[in-house]
VOSENU-387869 format. One line per 2 residues: number of its first residue (from 1); their letters; for each residue x, y, z of N, C-alpha, C, CB. Coordinates in nm, 3 decimals. Glycine has a CB too. Example, Ala and Ser with C-alpha at 12.3 -4.5 7.8 and 13.67 -1.06 7.14 Angstrom:
2
1) as) 1.319 -0.569 0.780 1.230 -0.450 0.780 1.320 -0.330 0.780 1.131 -0.447 0.905 | 1.285 -0.225 0.708 1.367 -0.106 0.714 1.290 0.003 0.787 1.408 -0.060 0.572
END
This chain:
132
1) xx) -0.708 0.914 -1.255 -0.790 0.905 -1.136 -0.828 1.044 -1.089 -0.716 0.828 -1.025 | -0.924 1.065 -1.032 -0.963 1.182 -0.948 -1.029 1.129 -0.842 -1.048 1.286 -1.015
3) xx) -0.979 1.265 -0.780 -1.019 1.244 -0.613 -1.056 1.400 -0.553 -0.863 1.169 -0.510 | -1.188 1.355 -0.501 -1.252 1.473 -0.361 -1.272 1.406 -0.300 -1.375 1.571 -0.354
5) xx) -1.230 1.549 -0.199 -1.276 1.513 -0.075 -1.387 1.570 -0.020 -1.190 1.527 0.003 | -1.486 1.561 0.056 -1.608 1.643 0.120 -1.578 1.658 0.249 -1.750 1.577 0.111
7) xx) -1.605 1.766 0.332 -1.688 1.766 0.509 -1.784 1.790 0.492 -1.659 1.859 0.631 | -1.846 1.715 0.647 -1.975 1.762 0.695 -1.957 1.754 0.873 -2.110 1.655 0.625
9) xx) -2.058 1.820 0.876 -2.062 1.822 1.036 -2.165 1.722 1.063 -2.102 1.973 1.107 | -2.151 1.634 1.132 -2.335 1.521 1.211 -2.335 1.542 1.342 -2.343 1.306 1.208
11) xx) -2.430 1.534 1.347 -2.526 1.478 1.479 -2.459 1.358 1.509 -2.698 1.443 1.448 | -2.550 1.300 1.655 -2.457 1.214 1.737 -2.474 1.085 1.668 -2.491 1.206 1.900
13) xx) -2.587 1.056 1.615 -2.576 0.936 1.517 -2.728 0.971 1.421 -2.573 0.757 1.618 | -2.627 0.930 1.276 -2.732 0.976 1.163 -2.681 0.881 1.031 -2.722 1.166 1.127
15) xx) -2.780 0.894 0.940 -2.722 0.867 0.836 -2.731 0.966 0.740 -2.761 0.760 0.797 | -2.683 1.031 0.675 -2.630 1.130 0.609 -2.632 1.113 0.452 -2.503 1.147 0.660
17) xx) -2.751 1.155 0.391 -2.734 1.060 0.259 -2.611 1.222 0.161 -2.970 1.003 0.153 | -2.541 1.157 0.084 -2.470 1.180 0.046 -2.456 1.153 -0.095 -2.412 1.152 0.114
19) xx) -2.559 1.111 -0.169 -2.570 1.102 -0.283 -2.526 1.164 -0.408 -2.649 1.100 -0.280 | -2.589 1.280 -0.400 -2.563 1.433 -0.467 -2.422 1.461 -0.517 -2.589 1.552 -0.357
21) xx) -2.361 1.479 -0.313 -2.217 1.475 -0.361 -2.146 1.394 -0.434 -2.152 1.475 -0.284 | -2.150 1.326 -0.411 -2.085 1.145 -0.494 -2.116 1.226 -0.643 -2.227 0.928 -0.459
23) xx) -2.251 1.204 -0.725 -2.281 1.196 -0.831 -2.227 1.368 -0.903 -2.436 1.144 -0.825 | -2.177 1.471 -0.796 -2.117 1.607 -0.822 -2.051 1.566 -0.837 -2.100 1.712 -0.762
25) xx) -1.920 1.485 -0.788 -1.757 1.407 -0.811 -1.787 1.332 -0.904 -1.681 1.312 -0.689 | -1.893 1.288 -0.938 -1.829 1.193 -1.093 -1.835 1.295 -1.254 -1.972 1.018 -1.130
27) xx) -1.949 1.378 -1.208 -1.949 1.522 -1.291 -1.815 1.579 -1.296 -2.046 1.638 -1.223 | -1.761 1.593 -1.209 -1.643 1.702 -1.209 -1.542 1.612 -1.262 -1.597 1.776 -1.053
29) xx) -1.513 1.495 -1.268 -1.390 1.375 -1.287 -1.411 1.360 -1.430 -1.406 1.210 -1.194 | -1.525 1.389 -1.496 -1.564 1.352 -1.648 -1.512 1.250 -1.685 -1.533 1.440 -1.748
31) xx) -1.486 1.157 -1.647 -1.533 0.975 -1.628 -1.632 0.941 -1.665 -1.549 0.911 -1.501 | -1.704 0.916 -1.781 -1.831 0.867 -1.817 -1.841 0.705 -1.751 -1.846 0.876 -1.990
33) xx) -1.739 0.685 -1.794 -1.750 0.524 -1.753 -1.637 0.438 -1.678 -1.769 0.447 -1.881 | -1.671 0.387 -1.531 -1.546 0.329 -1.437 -1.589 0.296 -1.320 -1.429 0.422 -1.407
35) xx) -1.505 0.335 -1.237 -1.546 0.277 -1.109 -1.484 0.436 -1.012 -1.451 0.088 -1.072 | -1.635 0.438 -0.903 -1.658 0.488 -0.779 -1.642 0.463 -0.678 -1.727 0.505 -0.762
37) xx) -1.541 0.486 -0.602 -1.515 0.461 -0.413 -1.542 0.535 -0.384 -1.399 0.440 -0.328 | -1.628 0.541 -0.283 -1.659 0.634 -0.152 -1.644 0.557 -0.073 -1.786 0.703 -0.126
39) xx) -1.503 0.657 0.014 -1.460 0.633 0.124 -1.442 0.701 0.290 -1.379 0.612 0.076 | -1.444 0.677 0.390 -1.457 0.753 0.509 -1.351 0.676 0.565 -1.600 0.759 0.587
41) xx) -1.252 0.765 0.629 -1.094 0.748 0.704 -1.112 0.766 0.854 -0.973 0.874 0.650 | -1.246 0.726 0.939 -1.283 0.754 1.026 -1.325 0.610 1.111 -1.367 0.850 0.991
43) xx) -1.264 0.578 1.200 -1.292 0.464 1.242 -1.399 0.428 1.352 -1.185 0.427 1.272 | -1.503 0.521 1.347 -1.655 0.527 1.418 -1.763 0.573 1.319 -1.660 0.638 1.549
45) xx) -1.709 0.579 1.185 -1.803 0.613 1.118 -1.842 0.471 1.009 -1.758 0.752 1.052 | -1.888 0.509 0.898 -1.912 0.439 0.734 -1.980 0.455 0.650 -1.939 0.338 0.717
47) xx) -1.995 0.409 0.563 -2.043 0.411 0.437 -2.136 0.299 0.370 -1.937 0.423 0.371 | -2.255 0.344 0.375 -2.308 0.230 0.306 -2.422 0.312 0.172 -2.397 0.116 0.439
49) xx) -2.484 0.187 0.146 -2.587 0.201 0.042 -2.750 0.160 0.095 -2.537 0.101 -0.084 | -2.819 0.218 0.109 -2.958 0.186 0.109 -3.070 0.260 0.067 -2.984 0.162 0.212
51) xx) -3.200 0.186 0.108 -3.322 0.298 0.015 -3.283 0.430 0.116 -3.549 0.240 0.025 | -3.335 0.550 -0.057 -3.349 0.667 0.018 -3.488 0.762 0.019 -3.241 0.742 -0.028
53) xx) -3.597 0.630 -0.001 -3.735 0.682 -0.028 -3.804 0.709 0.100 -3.818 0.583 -0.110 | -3.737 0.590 0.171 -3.862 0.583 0.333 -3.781 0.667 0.436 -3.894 0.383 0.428
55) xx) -3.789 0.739 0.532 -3.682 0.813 0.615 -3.701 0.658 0.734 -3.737 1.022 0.685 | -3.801 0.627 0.749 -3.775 0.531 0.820 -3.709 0.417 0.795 -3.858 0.507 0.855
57) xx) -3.660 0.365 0.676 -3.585 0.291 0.662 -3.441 0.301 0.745 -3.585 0.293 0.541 | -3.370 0.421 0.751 -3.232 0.471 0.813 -3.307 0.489 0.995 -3.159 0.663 0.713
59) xx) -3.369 0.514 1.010 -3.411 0.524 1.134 -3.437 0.366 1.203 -3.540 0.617 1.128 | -3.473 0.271 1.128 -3.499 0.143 1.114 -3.366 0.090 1.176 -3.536 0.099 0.966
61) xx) -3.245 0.111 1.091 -3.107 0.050 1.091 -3.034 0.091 1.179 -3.036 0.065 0.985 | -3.076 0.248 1.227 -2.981 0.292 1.336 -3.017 0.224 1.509 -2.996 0.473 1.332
63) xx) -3.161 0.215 1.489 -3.235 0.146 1.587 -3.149 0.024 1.625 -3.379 0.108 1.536 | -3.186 -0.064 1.481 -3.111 -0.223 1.472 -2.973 -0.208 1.539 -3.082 -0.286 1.297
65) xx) -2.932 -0.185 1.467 -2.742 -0.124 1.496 -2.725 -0.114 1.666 -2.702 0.090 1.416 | -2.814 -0.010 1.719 -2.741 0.036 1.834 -2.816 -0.120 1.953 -2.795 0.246 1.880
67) xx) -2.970 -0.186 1.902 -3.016 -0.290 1.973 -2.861 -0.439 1.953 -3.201 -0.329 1.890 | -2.829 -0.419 1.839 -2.705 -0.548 1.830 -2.598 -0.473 1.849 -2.683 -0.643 1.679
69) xx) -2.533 -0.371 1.861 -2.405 -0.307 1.947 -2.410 -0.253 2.037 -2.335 -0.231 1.905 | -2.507 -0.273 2.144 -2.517 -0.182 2.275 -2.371 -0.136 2.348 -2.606 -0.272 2.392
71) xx) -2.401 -0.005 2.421 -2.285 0.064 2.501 -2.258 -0.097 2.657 -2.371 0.283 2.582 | -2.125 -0.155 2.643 -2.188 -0.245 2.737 -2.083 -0.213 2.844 -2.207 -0.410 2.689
73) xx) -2.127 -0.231 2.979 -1.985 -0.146 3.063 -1.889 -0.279 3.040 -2.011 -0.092 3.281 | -1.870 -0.407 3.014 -1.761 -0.455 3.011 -1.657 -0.417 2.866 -1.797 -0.593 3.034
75) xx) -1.687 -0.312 2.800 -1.569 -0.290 2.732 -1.461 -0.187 2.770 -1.605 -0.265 2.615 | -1.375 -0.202 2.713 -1.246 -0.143 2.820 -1.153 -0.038 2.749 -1.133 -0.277 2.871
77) xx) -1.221 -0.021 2.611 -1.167 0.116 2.562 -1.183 0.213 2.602 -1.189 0.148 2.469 | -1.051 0.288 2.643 -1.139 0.437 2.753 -1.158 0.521 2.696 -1.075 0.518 2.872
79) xx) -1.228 0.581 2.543 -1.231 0.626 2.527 -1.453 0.624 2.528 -1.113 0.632 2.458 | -1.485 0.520 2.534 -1.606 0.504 2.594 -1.710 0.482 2.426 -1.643 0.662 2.714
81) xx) -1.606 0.454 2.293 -1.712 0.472 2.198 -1.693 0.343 2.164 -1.709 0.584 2.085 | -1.685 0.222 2.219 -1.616 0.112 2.126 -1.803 0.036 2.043 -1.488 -0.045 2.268
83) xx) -1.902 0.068 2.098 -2.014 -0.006 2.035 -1.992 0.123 1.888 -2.201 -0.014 2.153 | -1.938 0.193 1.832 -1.962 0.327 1.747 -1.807 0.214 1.653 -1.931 0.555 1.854
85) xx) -1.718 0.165 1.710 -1.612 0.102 1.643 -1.729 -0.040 1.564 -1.462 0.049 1.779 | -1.791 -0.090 1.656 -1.820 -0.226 1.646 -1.914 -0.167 1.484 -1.917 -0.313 1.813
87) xx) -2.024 -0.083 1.504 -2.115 -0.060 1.425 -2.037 -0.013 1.259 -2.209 0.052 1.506 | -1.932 0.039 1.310 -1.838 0.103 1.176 -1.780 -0.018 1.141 -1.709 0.230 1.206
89) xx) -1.755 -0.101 1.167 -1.674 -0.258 1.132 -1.780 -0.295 1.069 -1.621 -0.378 1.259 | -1.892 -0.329 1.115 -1.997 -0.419 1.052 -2.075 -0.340 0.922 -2.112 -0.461 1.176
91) xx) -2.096 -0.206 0.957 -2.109 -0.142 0.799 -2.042 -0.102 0.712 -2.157 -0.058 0.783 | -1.886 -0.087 0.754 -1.778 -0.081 0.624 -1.757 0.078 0.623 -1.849 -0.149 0.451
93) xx) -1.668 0.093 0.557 -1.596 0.244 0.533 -1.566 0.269 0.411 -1.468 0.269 0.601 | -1.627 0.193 0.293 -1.596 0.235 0.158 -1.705 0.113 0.068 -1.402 0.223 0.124
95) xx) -1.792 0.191 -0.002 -1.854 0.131 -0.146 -1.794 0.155 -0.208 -1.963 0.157 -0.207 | -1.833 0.051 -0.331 -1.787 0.064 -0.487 -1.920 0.040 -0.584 -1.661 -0.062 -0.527
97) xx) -1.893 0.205 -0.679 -2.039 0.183 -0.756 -1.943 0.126 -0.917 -2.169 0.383 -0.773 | -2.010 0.109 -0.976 -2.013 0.148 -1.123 -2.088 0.265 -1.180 -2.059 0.044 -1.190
99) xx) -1.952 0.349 -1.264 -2.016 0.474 -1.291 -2.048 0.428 -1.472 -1.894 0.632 -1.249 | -2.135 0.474 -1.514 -2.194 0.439 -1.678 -2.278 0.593 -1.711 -2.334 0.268 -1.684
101) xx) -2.216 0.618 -1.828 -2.293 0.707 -1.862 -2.263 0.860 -1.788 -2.421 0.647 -1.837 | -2.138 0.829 -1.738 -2.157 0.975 -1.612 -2.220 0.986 -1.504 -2.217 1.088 -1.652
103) xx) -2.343 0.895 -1.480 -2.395 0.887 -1.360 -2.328 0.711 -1.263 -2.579 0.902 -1.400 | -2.370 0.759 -1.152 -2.360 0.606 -1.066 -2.463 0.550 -1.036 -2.300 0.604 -0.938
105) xx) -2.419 0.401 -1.120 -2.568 0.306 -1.122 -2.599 0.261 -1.012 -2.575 0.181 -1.205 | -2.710 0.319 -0.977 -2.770 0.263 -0.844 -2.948 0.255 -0.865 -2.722 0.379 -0.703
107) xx) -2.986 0.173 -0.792 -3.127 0.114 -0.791 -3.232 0.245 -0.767 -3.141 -0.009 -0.659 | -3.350 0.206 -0.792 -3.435 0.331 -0.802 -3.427 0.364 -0.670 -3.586 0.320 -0.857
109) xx) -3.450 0.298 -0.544 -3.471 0.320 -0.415 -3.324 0.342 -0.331 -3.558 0.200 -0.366 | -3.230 0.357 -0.405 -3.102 0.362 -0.337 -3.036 0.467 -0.352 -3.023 0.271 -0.367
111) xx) -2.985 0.518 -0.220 -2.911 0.643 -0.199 -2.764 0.589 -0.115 -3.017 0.762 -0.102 | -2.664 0.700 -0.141 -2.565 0.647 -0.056 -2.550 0.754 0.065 -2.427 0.622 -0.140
113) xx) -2.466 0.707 0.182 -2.513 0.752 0.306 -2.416 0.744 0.380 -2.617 0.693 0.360 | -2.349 0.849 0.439 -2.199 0.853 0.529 -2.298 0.824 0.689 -2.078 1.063 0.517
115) xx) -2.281 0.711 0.781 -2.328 0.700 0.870 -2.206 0.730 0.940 -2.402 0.595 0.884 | -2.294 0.790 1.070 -2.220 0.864 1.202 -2.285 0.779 1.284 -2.243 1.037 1.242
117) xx) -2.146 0.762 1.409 -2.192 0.627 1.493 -2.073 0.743 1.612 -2.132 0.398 1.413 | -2.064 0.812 1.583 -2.026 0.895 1.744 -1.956 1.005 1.733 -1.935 0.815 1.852
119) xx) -2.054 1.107 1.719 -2.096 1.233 1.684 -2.162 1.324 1.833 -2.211 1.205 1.558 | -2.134 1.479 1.817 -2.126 1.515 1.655 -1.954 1.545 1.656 -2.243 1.681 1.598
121) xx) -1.946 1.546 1.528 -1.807 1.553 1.512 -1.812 1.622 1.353 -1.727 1.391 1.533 | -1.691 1.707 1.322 -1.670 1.720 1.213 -1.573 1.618 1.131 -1.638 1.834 1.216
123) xx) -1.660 1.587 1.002 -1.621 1.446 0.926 -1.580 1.500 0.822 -1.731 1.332 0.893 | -1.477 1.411 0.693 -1.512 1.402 0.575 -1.484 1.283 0.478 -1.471 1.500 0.534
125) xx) -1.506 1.272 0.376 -1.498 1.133 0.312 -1.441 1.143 0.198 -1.619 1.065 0.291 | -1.401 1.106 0.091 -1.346 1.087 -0.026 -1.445 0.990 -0.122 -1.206 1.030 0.001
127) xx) -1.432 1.081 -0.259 -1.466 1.036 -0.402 -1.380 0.965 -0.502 -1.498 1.141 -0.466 | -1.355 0.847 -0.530 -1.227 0.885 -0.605 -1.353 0.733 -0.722 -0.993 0.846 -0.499
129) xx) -1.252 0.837 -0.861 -1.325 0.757 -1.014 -1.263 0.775 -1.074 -1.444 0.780 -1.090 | -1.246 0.667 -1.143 -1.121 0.604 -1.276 -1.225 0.550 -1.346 -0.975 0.466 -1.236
131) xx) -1.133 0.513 -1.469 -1.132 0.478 -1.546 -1.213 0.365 -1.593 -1.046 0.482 -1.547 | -1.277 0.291 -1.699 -1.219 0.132 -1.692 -1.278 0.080 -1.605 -1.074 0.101 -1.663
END
């Protein structure tokens, strides 16, 4: 198995495509062929997969996201981020690609993307690829 880790610093909410790095960690693991987690240990953040052709596509979702998790005063976490918990629940904190060939198979229009949901904050996420 191998494992990196990355930081980055975000903005207060973004999506962060992260592609590059991912596909640098499967380079460096020399794993031609297995499986890819990318993961984030951050419980206001996540991880997902979507197109990375349109910028408005991610601008699209963050919109969506914050219209179906609004800040609402009846929640009672005092720490004041719980719609940034709700949005990290519903997009997840870890993909799984298939790596072939050394690269990670992903669709022509698809990039992967560490989203920040309550920022800015300094973040980082994990690579990890095996085998098999």
């Amino acid at each position: 198995m191998f494992l990196k880790e990355y930081s980055l610093q975000t903005p207060s909410q973004a999506f962060v495509n992260v592609t590059q790095k991912v596909k640098q960690a499967i380079r460096e693991s020399g794993i031609t062929d297995g499986t890819c987690i990318v993961y984030t240990p951050h419980t206001t953040s996540g991880i997902t997969i979507n197109e990375n052709a349109d910028p408005d596509v991610v601008r699209d979702l963050l919109f969506a996201l914050d219209k179906t998790f609004p800040d609402r005063p009846e929640f009672r976490h005092m720490e004041g981020n719980s719609a940034a918990h709700l949005k990290s629940s519903c997009v997840g904190t870890s993909v799984t690609l298939i790596v072939h060939g050394g690269e990670p198979v992903l669709g022509i229009w698809q990039g992967i993307y560490f989203c920040e949901f309550d920022g800015p904050r300094n973040r980082h996420f994990y690579v990890s690829v095996t085998n098999g």
